[in-house]
Each structure stands twice: as C-alpha cells, then as structure tokens.
C-alpha positions in Angstrom: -4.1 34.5 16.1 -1.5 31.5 16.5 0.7 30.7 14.1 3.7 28.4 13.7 6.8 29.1 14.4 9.9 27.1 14.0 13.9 26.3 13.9 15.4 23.1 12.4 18.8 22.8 12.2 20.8 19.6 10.7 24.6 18.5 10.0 25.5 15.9 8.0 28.6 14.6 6.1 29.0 12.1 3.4 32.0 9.9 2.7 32.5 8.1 -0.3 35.1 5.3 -1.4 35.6 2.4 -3.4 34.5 0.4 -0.5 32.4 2.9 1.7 29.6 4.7 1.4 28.5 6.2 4.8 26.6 9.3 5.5 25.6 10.8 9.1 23.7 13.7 10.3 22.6 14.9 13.2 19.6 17.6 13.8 17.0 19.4 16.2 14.0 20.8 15.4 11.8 23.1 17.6 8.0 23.7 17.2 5.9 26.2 18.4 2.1 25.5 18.1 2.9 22.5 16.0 -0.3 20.6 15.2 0.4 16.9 15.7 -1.0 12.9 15.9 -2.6 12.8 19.3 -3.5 9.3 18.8 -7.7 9.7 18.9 -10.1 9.0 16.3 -12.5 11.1 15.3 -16.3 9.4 14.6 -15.4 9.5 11.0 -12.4 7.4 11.6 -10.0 9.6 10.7 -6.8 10.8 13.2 -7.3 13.6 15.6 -4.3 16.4 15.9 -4.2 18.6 19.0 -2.2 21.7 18.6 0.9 21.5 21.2 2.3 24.6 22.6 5.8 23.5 22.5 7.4 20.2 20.4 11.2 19.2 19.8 13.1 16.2 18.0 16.1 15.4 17.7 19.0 13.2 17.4 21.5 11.4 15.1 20.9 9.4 11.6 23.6 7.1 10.2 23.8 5.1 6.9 26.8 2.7 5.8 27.1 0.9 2.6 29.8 -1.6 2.6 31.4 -3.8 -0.4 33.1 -6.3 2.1 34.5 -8.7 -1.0 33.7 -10.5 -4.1 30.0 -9.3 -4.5 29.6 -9.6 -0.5 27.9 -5.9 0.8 26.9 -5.1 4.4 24.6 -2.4 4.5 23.6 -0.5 7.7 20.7 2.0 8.6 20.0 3.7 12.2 18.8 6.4 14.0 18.4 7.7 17.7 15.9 10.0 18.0 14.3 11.9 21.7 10.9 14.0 20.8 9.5 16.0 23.2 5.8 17.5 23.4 3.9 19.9 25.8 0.6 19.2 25.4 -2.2 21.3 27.8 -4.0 17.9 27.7 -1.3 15.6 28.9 1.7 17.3 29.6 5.3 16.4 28.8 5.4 13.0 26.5 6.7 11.6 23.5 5.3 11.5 19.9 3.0 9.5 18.7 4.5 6.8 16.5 8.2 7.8 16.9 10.3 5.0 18.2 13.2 6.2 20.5 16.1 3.9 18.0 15.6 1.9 14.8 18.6 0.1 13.6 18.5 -2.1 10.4 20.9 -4.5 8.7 21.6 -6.4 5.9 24.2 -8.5 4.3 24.1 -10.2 1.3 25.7 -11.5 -2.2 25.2 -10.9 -5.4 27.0 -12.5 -8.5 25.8 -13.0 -11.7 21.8 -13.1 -11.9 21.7 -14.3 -7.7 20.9 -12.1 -4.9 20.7 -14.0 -1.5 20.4 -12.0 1.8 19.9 -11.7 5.4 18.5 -8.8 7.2 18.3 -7.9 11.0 15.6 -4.9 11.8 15.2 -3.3 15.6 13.0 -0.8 16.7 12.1 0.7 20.3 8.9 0.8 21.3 6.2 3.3 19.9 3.6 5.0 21.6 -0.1 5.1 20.3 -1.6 8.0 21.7 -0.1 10.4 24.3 -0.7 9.1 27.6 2.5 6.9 26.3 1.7 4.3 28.5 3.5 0.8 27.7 0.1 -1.3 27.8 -1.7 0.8 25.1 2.4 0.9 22.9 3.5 -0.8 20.0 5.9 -2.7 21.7 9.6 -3.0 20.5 10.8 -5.3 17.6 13.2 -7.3 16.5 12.8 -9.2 13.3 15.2 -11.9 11.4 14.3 -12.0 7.4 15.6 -14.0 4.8 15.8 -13.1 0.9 16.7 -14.6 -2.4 16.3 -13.5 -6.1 17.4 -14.4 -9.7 17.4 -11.8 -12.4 16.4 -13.2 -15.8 16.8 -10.6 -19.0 13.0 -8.6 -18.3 11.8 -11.1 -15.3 13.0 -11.2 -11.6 12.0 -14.3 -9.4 12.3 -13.9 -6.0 11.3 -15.2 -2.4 11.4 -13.3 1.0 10.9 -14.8 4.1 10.1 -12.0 7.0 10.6 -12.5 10.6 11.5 -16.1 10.6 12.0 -16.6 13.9 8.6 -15.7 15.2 9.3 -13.3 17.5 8.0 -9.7 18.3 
C-alpha cells in the first residue's frame, strides 16, 4: 500500500516601511510517491498523472513594493525555483509546467483618478511533458505591456496594451 509521504519546510521574513514593502522566503519540499502532471492526455482529454517515486522543489521567492515619490511605485515579483522528479518512466527531469525563474515588474503613477503603468514580465522556459526536451517546451518569455486607467466615482475606464513589442 503506497502512501505519501512528505517534508516542506519554508522561511520567510517581511519588512515593512513607509516606503518599503518587501517580503522573501525561501523553501524545499520533498515528495515521496507524489502523483504529478506527466504531460499526456488521456482519450477523454483530460491530463494524465504518473506517480513519481521521489520529487523535490525548491528555491527562493521575493516581493518588493516601492513608493519611489509623488504617487510614483515600483513594484517587483520573482522567484528561482529547481524541481526535481524520479520518474520509473523517464528518469531524472523537471516538472511539468514549472519554469526554472519568473521575474515581473512594474512601475507606474497614480494621482488623482490616473493610473498609467509599464510592466516588464520574464519567465524561463517550461517543459510540456517529461521527456523535457526543448522542441516539445514552452519556450522562455519576455513581454513589454503598457497600462492606463481613470477612476470615475462607480466606473473605471481603462486600456492595456500586452506584449507590445511582439516578441516571445
């Protein structure tokens, strides 16, 4: 009879100022039996899981809220992460769908009813199923977006503009 066993372990600290708001943790987690994405279909179109004998993540997670100045914020988002499964199928290899880094930023200003922003997002690539060969991966992105609003008593009007350079 297989059952699950586990151990997850994370740190984090908070700091808070006028101007800062930042949190960071890091954590591991280990998996024993762990029934995961193995990136197959079934015929009913639904994901196939494949139990692994052995699975592990871990890494570091970071978020940072700035006020720069007069209504100006810079906010930041990122995390490194390594996975690690032992699959009786395909041996050692990544998880399915879990980029190795994703970082996102944005800065902006808001005054009054405006809200007008710019935000940068990257993520590594992903792997699909778990041969985790590039030609069958969600290759890596970067993206460039654009974003404005106005906030009118019960009504908000807004445009976004995502990935305005065109690029992948």
């Amino acid at each position: 009879d297989k059952h699950v066993e586990n151990f997850k372990v994370a740190v984090g600290i908070d700091i808070r100022s006028e101007k800062v708001k930042a949190n960071f943790n890091i954590y591991y987690m280990w998996f024993v039996n762990e029934l995961i994405l193995n990136g197959e279909y079934g015929v009913n179109g639904l994901p196939c899981h494949e139990n692994a004998s052995k699975s592990m993540r871990s890494g570091v997670e970071t978020t940072i809220n700035w006020n720069i100045c007069n209504g100006i914020y810079f906010d930041f988002n990122g995390s490194c992460c390594y996975s690690q499964v032992d699959s009786e199928t395909f041996g050692k290899v990544k998880h399915v769908l879990t980029p190795r880094y994703t970082v996102d930023c944005d800065l902006y200003w808001k005054h009054g009813i405006w809200y007008i922003g710019a935000n940068i997002n990257k993520r590594s690539v992903m792997y699909v199923d778990m041969t985790n060969k590039r030609d069958r991966a969600v290759p890596e992105a970067l993206t460039f977006n654009i974003y404005g609003s106005a906030k009118l008593k019960n009504a908000e009007i807004g445009v976004k503009c995502n990935n305005i350079t065109n690029r992948v």
